[in-house]
N, C-alpha and C positions, 0 to 999 in steps of 0.2 A: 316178520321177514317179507320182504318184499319179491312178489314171482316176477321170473325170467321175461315175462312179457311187458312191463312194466319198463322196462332196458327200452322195448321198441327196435330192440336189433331185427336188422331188413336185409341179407337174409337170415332166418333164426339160425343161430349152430348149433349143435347138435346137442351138448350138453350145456348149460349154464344153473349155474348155482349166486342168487342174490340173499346174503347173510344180513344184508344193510349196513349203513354206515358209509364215510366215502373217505377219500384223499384228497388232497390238495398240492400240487406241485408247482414249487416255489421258482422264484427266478435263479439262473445260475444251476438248478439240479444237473447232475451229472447223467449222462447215457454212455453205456458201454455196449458193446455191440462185437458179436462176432463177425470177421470179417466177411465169410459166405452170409453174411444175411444185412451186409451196410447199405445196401439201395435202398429196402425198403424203411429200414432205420433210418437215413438220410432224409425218404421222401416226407416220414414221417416227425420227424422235427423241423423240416422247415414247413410245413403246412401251420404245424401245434407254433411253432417260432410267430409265424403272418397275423394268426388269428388269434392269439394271447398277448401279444408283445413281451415274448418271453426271448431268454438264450438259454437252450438247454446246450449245455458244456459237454463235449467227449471226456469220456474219463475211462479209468480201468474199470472191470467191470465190479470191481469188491469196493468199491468206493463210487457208484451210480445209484441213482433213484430208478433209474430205467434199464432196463438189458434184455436186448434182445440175443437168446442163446440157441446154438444148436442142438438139439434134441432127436436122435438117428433112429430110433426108437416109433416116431410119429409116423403114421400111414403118409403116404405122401402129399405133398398140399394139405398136411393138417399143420395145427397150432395148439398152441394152448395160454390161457393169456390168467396172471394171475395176480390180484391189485389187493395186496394186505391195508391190515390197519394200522400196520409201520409208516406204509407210507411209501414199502418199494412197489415197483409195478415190475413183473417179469412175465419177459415173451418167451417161448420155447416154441420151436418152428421146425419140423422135418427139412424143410429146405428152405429157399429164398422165397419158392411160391407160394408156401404156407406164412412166411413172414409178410408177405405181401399182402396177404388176407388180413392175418392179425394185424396190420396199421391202419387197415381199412375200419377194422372192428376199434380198435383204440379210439382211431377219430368219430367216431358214431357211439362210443362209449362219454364223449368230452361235451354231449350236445350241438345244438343247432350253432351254438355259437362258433363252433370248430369248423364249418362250412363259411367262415366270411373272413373279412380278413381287414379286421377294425383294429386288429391291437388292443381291445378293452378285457376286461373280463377277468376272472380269474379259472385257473383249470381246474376244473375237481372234475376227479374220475369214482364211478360208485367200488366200494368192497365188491367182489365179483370173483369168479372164476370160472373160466369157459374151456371147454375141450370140444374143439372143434374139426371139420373134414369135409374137403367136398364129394357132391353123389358122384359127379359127373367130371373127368380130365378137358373135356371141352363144354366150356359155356361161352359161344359167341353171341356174336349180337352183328349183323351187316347192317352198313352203310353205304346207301346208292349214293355215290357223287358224279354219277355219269350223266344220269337223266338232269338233277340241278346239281351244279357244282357248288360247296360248300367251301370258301376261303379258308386256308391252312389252320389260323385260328380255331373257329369253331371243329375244325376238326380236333386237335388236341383237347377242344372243351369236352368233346364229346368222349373220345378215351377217359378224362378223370370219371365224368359219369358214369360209364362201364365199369373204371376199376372199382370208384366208386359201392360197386353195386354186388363184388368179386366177379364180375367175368373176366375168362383171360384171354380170349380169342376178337378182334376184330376183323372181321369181313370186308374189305374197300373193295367194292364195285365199281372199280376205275374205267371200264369201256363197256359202250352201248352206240345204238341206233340214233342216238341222239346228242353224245359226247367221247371222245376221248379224252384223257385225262392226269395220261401220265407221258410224261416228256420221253421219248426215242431218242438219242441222240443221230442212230442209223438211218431215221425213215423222220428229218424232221417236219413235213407235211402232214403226219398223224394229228401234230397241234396246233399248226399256221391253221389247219384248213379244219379240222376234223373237231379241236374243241370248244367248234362256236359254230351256232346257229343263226338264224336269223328271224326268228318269231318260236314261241311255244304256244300251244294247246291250253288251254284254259278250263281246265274241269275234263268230264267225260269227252271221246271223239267226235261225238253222235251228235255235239250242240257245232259243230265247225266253229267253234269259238278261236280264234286266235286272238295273241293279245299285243306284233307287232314289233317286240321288244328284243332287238337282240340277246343271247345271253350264249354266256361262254366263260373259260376259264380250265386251265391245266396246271398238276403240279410238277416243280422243276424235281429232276434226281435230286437235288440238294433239299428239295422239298420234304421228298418224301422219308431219307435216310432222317431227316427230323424228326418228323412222324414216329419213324420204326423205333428211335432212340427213346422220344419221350413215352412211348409206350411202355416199353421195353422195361422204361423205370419203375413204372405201375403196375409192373406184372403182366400186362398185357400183350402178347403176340400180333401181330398186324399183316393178315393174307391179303394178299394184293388177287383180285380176280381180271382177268383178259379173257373177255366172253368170245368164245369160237363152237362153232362155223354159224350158226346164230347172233344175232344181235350187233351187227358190225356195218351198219350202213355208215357211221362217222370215218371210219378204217377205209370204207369203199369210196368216200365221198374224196378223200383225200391222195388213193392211189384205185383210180377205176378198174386195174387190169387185176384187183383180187374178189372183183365180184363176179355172181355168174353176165351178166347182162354187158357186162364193160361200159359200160356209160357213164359219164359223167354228172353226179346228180347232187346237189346239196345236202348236208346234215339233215337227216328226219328231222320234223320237227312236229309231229303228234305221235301217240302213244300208241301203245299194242305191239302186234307180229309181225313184222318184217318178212317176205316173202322172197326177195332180195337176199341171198346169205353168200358165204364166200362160194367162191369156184373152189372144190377143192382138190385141185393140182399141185404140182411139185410145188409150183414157183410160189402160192401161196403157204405151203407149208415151210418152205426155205425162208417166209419171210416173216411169219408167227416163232419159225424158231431163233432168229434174230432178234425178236422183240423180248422172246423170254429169257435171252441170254442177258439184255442187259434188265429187265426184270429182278432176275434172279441175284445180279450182283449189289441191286439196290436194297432189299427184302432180305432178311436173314429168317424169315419164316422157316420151318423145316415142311411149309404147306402151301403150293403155289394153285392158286383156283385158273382153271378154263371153259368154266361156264358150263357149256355143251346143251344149253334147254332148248327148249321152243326152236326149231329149226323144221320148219315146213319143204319140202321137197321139190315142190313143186316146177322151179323151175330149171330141176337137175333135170326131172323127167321131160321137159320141154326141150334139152337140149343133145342133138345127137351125138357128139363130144363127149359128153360129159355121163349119156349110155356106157357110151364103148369102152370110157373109163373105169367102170362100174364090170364091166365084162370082163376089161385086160385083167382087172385085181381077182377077178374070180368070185365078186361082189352078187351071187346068182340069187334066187327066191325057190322056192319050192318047186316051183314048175320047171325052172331052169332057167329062166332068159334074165336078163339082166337086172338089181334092185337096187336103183339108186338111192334108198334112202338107209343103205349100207352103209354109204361114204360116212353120215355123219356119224356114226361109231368109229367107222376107220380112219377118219380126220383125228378126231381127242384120241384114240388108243396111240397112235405116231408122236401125238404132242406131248399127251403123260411118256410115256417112252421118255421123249428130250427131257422132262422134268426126271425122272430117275436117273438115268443117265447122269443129271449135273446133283445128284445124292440128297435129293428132296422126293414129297410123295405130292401126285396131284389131288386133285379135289376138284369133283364137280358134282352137277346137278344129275336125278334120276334118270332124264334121260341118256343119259351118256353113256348110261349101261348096255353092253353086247357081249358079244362071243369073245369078241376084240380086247374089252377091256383089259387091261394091267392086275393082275390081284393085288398090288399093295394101292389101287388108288381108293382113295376115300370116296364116298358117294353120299350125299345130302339129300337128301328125300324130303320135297316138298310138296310132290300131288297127293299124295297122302302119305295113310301109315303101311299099308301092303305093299309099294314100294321100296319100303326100305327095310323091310321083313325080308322080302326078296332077296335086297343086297345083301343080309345077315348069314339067309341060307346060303349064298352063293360064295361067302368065305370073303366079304368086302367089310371092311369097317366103314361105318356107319354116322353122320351125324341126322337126327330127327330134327326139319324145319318144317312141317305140313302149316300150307296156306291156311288148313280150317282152323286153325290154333294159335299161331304164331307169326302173322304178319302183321305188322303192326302198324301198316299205313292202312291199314282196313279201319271201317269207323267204331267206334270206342262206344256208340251209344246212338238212340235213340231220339236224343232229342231235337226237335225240329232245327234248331240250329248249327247243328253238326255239319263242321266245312266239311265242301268236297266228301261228301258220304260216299262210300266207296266199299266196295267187297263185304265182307260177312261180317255179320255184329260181335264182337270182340271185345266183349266187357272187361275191369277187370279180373272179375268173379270168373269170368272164362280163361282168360289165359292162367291165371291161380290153378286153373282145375286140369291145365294139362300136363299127360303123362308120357313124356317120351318113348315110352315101349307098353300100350296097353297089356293088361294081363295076356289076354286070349292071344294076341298075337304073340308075346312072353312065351307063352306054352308050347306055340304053332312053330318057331324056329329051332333049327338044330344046332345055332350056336358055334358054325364055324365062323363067322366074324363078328365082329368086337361093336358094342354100339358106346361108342365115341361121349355122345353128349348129345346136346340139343342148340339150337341156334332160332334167337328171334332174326324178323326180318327186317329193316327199314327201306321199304322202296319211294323213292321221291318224286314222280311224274309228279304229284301233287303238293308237295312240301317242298317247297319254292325257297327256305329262307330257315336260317336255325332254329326262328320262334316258332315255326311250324313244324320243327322237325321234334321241339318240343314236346309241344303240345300232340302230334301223336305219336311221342314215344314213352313219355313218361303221363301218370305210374303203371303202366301198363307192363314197362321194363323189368319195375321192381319185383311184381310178382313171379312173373319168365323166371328171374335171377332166384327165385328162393326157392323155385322147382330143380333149378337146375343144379342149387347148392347144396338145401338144405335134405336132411334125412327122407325118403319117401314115405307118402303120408295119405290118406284121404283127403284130398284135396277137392272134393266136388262142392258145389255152390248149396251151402247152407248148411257145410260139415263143421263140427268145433274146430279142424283146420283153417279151412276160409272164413271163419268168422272171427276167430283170433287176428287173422293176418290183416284183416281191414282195419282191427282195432287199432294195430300197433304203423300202420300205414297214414290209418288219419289222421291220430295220437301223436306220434314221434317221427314217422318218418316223413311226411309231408309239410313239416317245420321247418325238417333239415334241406330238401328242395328249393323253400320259398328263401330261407337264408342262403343258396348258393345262387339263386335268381334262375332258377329253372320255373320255364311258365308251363308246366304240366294243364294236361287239362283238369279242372276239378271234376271230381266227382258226380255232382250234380250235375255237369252238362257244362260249353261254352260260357266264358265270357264273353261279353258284347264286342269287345275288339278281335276276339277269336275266330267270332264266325267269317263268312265266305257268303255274303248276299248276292244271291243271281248268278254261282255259280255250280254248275247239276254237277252231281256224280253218277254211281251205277252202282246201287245198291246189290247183293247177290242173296239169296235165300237158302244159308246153309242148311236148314231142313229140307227144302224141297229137293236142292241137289243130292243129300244123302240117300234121299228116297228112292233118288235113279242113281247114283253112282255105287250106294251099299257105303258105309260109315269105313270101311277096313281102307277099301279102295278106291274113295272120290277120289277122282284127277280133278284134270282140269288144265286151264293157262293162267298164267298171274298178269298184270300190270290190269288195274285199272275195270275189273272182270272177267278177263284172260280170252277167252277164244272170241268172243264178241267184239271185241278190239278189233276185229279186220274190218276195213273200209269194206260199206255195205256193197253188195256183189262177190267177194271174195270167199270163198269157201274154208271152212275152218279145216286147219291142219291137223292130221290124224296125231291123238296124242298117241306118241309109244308107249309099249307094255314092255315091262320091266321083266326080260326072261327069267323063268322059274332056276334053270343048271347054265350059268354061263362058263363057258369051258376056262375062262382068262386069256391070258393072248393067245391069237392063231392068228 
């Protein structure tokens, strides 16, 4: 009999039984398909269709080789997939999203050959049967297309990848300091002006490297509604994020009167913290709720992201205006006088508001958490893991993204030629070994809200281009993905967990990779067209910062080593602490 690992299924499910022996399905077989579960049946005969040069026929279902049926019985998002030595092959799916999984698992059950799309071959699927379920309702995966814009294309390349992989959340980080990225029809200078630069940064900030090169690019509403659709097919959700009151100098560059300084100033175009954040007055919130209005008609998410991170204060408190603002709201500090660095709580708690209000829930980052916040908004916790413990106690559901685990534009390895080295070493023995809610913190919460799932990160300051986006996302992804699917396990570095999983990684699943033309980084380290000669990164020392931030609670700032990013002379902005009892709105 041949063992479950032997299959090379990436992520494992939960049960699988290999009897031996296989199938072979013919040209012309029959599929029948309930009709709540025909998208993912659909998606999955014309893929098996491209790469067998097969026609598999609709037929009734008492007369198919294949059927995919409802099964009401099944945990939700489970499957169950079962390939006799008849010859039938039956899917049973609690819902579409569970069927979504099982086509996923079918074409990973067909071989590498089932990732290309030659028309050669023949199908044979092994004797098998699998009951499967996901750990986790949310397994995302963000993609920065703000910092480099990634042409529509590769974006949908990247959703197969994901579904690929069963995640069902995508993250679009459509606006930054450095790009907008989604067409306004209301404010159309967000994109004339706002989704093009005029030189990027070239590695870390500290070499002044510039490389001269314009770069830009936005997607159209008809762009994006593509997007959401083809995702949609692959089971995949697709959150659009519009970063506020942080991160918005392309926003400022194109309308001056929503920054605090009003000046007129071009798209950022190096990395880091923005010190520059909006003014946040009426008229800019009248006009972030106009952008999220047409936002929301393009997105059928039921999850609209606003960012809320990295927002330094500083030059609220420089402004007397913007005091007294802080005053009139009743925005005070301990001692009484005025605390501008209230606003940015009080800014995203009005804007989640507008997101409820239009019967969607927001999502933002750690910091966006206050007194203020909304209780149904989501919160993402990525300065660590006490962050989002916090959100849990405080009755907020929850997704787990911590930089020290899960960013995966940080460098992948050691090896001298490692482009653009960057943030904490990130093997993929490490990202295998993380656990979205460690035990102690597990014990330490009182479980009024919900922890959601877990979310890798892809930020692109440095992945300039999809072969880069590549290379450091995959196989990095696949391990993320098998945490966030498969049953919880021991997963630490050099447990019979992680050593099975590399088997069936190098084995089976990195075949499947090379046959869909993903240039992942190998194992070993760069190839030679891979690397990035003469251009530095900013290595960061995830032991040494555990040492001073304590493993529960490392903060920090993200992009590129996070608070060090500020142009030398600039004093690093205090990160917030995620209050212990936050009341929800007031």
């Amino acid at each position: 009999m041949l063992r479950p690992g032997d299959l090379g299924l990436v992520p494992e499910p939960a049960s699988t039984q290999v009897p031996g022996g296989s199938v072979l399905l013919a040209d012309g077989a029959g599929i029948g398909t309930d009709p709540a579960l025909r998208p993912a049946a659909r998606w999955w005969r014309r893929v098996t269709e491209e790469a067998f040069g097969l026609d598999l026929v609709p037929a009734a279902t008492d007369r198919s080789s294949v059927v995919f049926a409802l099964a009401r019985g099944l945990p939700a998002g489970g499957y169950g997939i079962d390939v006799r030595p008849t010859g039938l092959v039956r899917v049973e799916a609690a819902d579409l999203a569970g069927a979504h999984a099982a086509a996923q698992t079918l074409r990973q059950l067909a071989g590498p050959e089932a990732y290309r799309r030659s028309g050669t071959g023949a199908l044979e699927l092994p004797v098998v049967q699998i009951a499967d379920r996901p750990r986790f309702e949310w397994r995302g995966v963000l993609l920065d297309v703000a910092r480099h814009f990634l042409p529509k294309h590769d974006v949908l390349r990247f959703i197969d990848l994901a579904a690929a992989h069963r995640l069902n959340v995508l993250q679009l980080h459509l606006t930054d300091d450095q790009g907008w990225r989604v067409q306004i029809h209301r404010y159309p200078e967000l994109t004339r002006t706002g989704a093009w630069r005029h030189e990027s940064t070239v590695g870390t900030w500290r070499t002044g490297s510039k490389d001269g090169r314009p770069h830009g690019g936005f997607y159209t509403q008809d762009d994006l509604r593509e997007i959401v659709g083809y995702a949609r097919d692959r089971g995949v959700t697709v959150v659009p994020e519009i970063d506020v009151p942080g991160h918005v100098e392309a926003a400022v560059a194109a309308y001056p009167e929503l920054g605090t300084r009003k000046d007129r100033s071009a798209v950022r175009t190096t990395w880091g913290i923005s010190q520059d954040v909006l003014d946040p007055s009426e008229g800019s919130l009248a006009f972030f709720r106009h952008v999220l209005d047409e936002v929301l008609d393009v997105f059928d998410a039921p999850w609209i992201g606003l960012g809320g991170d990295e927002v330094p204060p500083t030059l609220w408190r420089e402004s007397p205006r913007i005091v007294e603002r802080a005053e009139a709201l009743g925005l005070v500090g301990k001692d009484g006088t005025p605390d501008v660095a209230q606003l940015h709580g009080w800014f995203v708690a009005r804007l989640a508001e507008h997101v409820s209000d239009a019967g969607r829930r927001a999502v933002v980052w750690d910091e966006a958490m206050s007194p203020m916040l909304p209780r149904d908004v989501i919160v993402t916790s990525w300065r660590g893991y006490a962050q989002g413990a916090a959100a849990l106690d405080a009755g907020y559901d929850v997704v787990m993204a911590p930089e020290q685990a899960v960013y995966l534009d940080h460098r992948a390895g050691e090896h001298p030629a490692e482009p653009i080295p960057v943030g904490f070493l990130r093997t993929v023995e490490d990202v295998y070994a993380f656990e979205p809610l460690p035990a102690p913190l597990a014990a330490s919460t009182n479980g009024a809200g919900r922890l959601l799932g877990a979310q890798a990160q892809v930020w692109t300051e440095h992945l300039d281009s999809a072969r880069r986006i590549d290379y450091a996302t995959f196989p990095r992804l696949a391990a993320f993905a098998e945490v966030a699917w498969s049953p919880r396990a021991d997963r630490t570095q050099g447990s019979a967990a992680s050593k099975d999983f590399l088997g069936r990684l190098e084995q089976r699943h990195l075949p499947r990779l090379d046959a869909y033309g993903v240039e992942y980084r190998p194992l070993a380290g760069p190839h030679p067209w891979q690397t990035r000669p003469g251009v530095q990164g900013y290595p960061r020392d995830l032991a040494a910062e555990t040492a001073v931030g304590g493993w529960a609670g490392l903060g920090g700032w993200r992009d590129d080593g996070g608070a060090e990013n500020l142009p030398a002379g600039r004093p690093a902005p205090e990160a917030p602490k995620a209050p212990k009892t936050p009341k929800g709105d007031g």
